[in-house]
C-alpha positions as CSV (number, residue, x, y, z in Angstrom):
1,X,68.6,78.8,136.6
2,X,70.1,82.1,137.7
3,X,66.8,84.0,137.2
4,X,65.1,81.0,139.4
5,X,67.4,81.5,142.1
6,X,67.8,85.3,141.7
7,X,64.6,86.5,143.9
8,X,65.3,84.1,146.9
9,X,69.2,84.3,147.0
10,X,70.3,88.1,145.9
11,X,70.9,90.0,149.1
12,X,69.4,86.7,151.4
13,X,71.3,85.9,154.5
14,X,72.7,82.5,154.7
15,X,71.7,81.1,158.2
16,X,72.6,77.8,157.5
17,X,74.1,75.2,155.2
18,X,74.5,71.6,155.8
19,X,77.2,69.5,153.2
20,X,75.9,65.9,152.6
21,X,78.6,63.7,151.2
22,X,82.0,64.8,150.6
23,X,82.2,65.4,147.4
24,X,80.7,65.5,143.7
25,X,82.8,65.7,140.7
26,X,85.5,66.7,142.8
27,X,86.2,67.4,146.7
28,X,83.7,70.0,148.2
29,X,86.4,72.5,149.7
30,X,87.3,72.2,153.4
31,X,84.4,73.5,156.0
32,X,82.3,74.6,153.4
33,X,79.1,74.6,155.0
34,X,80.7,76.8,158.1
35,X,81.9,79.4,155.6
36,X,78.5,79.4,154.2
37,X,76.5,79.9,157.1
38,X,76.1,83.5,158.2
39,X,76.8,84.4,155.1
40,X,74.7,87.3,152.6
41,X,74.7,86.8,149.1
42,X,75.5,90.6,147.7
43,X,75.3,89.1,143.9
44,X,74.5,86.0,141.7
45,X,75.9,85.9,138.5
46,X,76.4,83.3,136.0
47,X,79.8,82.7,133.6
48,X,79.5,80.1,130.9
49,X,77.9,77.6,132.7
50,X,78.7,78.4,136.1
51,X,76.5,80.2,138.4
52,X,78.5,82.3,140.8
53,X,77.4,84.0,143.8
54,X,79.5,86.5,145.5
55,X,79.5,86.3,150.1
56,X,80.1,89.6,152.0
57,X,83.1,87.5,153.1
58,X,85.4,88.0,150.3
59,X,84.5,84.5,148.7
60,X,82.7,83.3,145.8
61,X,80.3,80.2,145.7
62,X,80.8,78.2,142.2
63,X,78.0,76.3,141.2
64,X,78.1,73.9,138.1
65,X,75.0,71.8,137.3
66,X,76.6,69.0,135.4
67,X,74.3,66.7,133.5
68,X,72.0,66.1,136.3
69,X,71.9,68.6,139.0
70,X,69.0,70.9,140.2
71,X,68.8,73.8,142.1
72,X,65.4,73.7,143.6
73,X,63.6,76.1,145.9
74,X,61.6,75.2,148.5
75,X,59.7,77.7,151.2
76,X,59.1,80.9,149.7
77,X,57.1,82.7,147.2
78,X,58.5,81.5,143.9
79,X,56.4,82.9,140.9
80,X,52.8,82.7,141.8
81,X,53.2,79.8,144.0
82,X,54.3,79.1,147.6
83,X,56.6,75.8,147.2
84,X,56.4,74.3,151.0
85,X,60.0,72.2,152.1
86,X,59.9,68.7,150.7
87,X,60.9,65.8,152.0
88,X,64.2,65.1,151.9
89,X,65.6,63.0,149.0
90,X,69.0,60.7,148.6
91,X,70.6,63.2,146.2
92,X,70.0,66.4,148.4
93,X,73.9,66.8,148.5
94,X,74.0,70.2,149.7
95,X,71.0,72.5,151.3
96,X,71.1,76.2,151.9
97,X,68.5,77.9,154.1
98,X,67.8,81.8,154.0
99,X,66.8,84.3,156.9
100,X,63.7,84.8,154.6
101,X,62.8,81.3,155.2
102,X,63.7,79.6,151.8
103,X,65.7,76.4,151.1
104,X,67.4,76.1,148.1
105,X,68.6,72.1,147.3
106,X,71.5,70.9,145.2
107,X,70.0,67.6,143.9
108,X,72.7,65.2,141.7
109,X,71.8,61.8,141.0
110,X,74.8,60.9,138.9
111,X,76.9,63.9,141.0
112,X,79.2,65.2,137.5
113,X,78.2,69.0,139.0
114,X,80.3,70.5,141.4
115,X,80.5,73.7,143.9
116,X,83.5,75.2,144.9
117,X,84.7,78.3,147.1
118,X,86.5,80.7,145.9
119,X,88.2,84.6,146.1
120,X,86.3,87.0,145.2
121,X,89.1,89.4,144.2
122,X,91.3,86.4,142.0
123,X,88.1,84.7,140.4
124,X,89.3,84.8,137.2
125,X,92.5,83.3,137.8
126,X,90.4,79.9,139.1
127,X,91.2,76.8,136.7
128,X,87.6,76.7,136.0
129,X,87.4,80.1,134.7
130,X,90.6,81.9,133.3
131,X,90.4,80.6,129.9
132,X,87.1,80.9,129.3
133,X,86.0,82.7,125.9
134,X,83.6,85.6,125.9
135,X,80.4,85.0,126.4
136,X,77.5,84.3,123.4
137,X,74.9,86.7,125.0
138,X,77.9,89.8,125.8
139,X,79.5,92.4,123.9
140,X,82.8,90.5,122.9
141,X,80.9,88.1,121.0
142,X,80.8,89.6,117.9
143,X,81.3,88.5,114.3
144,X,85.1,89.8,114.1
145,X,86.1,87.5,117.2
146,X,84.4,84.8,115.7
147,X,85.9,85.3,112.2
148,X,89.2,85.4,114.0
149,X,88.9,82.3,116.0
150,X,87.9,80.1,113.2
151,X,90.7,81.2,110.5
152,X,92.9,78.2,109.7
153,X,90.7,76.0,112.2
154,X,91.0,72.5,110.7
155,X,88.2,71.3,113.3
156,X,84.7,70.7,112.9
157,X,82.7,73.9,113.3
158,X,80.4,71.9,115.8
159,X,83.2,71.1,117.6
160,X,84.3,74.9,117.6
161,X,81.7,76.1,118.8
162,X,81.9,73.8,122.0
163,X,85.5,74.9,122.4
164,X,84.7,77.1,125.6
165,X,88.1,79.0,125.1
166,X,86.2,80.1,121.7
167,X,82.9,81.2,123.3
168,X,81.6,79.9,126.9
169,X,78.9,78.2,127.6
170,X,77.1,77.1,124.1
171,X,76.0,73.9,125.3
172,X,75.5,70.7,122.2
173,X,71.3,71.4,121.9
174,X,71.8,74.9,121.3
175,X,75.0,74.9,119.0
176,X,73.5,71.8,116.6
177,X,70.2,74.2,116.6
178,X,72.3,77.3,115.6
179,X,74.1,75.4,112.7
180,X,70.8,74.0,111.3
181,X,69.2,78.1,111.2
182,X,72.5,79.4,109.6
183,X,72.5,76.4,107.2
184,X,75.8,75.2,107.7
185,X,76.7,71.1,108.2
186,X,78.3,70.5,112.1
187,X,81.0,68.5,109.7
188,X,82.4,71.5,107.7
189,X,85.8,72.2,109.0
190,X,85.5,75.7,110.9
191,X,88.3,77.0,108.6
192,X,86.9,76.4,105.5
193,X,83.2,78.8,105.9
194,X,83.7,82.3,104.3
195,X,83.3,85.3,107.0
196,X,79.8,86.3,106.1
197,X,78.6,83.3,106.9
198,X,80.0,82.9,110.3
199,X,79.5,86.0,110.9
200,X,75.5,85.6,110.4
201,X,76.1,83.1,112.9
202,X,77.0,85.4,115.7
203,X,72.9,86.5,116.2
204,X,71.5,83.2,115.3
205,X,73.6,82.0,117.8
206,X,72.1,84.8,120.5
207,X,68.4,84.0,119.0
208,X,68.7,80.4,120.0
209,X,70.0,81.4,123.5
210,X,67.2,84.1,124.0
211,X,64.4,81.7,122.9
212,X,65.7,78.9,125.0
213,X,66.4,81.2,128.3
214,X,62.8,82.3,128.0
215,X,61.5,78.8,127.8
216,X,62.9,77.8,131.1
217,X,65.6,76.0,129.0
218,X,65.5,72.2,127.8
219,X,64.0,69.3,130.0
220,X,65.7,66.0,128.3
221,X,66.0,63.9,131.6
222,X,66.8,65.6,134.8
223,X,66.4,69.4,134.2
224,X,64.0,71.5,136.0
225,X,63.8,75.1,136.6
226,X,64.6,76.6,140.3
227,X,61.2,76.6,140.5
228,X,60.5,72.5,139.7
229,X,58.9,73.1,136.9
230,X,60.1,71.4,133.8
231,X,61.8,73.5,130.6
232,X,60.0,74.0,127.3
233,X,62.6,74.8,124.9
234,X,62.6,71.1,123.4
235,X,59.2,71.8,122.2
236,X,60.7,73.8,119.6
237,X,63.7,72.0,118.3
238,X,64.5,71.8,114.7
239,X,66.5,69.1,114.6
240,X,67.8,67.8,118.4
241,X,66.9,64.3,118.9
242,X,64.6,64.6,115.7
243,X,66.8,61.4,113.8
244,X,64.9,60.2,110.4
245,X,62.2,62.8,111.3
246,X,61.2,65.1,107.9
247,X,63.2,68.4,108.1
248,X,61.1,71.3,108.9
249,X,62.6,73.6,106.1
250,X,59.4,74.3,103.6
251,X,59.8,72.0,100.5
252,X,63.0,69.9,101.7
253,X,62.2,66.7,101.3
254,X,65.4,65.3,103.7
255,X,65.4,63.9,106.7
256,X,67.3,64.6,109.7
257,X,70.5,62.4,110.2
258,X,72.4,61.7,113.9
259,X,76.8,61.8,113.5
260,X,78.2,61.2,116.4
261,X,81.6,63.7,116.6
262,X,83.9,63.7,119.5
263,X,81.3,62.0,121.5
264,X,78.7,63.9,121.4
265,X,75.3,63.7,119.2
266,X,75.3,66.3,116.4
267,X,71.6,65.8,114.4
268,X,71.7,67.9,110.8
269,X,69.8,68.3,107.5
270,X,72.4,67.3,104.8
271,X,70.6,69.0,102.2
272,X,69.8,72.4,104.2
273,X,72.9,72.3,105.8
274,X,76.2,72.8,104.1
């Protein structure tokens, strides 16, 4: 999403921003569309799931998805295609139009994302972000902070690796896809898998990311890319969503199984994975 948005936002003057509704998840933060407007955007970035992009005003637009938002552009060249403005829709929540002529749409049907304004200069202090882990595709992910973190761990290494205060942003499709490549079961307490074997997991873990990043992510329900168009990465999977379906490791003869841990689905080959 932060590539999508890169070529139309980066160094693009905000001339105006209009708030829908008065909230998502929680409270949008008071006059936010008057602290937008007039407004350039001198960096997007992107921390664990959060997409962040710094104002020439000493302030910091947060940006979190949830399970159902979209950023989508409208009114610019985006790739190879000129997207004209849309109609608007019920779930346009917030809309941000450029100097260049772009619009870029916050769209949440079920409205569990969220945007927030805040400091530049104390960012990391923010609730949201200060105890964030390092991130999967940086430098201080490597296999001795991994190692580390999981020694003595009595939780389930699926679990762990969701733990964003371990390592941000690994999101369920992308951890249960890790685990099935490194051959390790989602149920095997994190404390209990010998340090080669996490550690292998450090650039499986960064393969998975890569591959999915290139695909434009993973369209389930309500994901699209800043550009509309849908991601490919579930084209791919191994074994998200792929319950009773044959395991694609030549000669196993298993099929995938679905435990649900902590609420969320983990799918697994009990005979590849242990």
């Amino acid at each position: 999403m932060r590539r999508g948005l890169l070529p139309v936002l980066e160094g693009a003057r905000i001339a105006k921003a209009a708030v829908n509704r008065p909230d998502l998840r929680w409270p949008f933060p008071e006059n936010m569309a008057e602290r937008l407007t007039g407004a350039t955007v001198t960096a997007l970035r992107r921390r664990s799931k959060y997409i962040l992009a710094d104002l020439d005003t000493g302030e910091t637009l947060l940006i979190h998805l949830g399970m159902s938002g979209r950023m989508l552009i409208s009114g610019n060249q985006v790739g190879q295609f000129h997207h004209a403005h849309p109609a608007p829709e019920k779930h346009d929540h917030v809309v941000i139009e450029t100097d260049e002529g772009a619009r870029i749409i916050f769209n949440d049907a079920r409205r569990f994302g969220a945007m927030d304004l805040l400091e530049t200069a104390t960012q990391n202090a923010h609730w949201l972000i200060r105890d964030l882990g390092p991130e999967p595709l940086g430098n201080a992910f490597h296999e001795t902070h991994l190692i580390a973190a999981f020694k003595g761990k009595r939780s389930p290494v699926k679990s762990a690796l969701l733990d964003q205060r371990i390592v941000a942003g690994l999101g369920n499709i992308y951890v249960c896809e890790a685990l099935w490549r490194a051959g390790i079961s989602p149920l095997r307490h994190a404390g209990r898998i010998g340090a080669p074997r996490v550690a292998a997991l450090v650039p499986i873990i960064r393969d998975v990311l890569a591959e999915a990043i290139e695909a434009g992510g993973s369209s389930l329900r309500d994901h699209r890319q800043a550009n509309g168009e849908l991601g490919y990465f579930q084209h791919t999977f191994r074994v998200y969503g792929r319950e009773g379906e044959a395991c694609q490791t030549p000669e196993c003869a298993e099929k995938i199984r679905r435990k649900v841990q902590s609420g969320r689905s983990s799918f697994y080959c009990p005979a590849c994975q242990r």
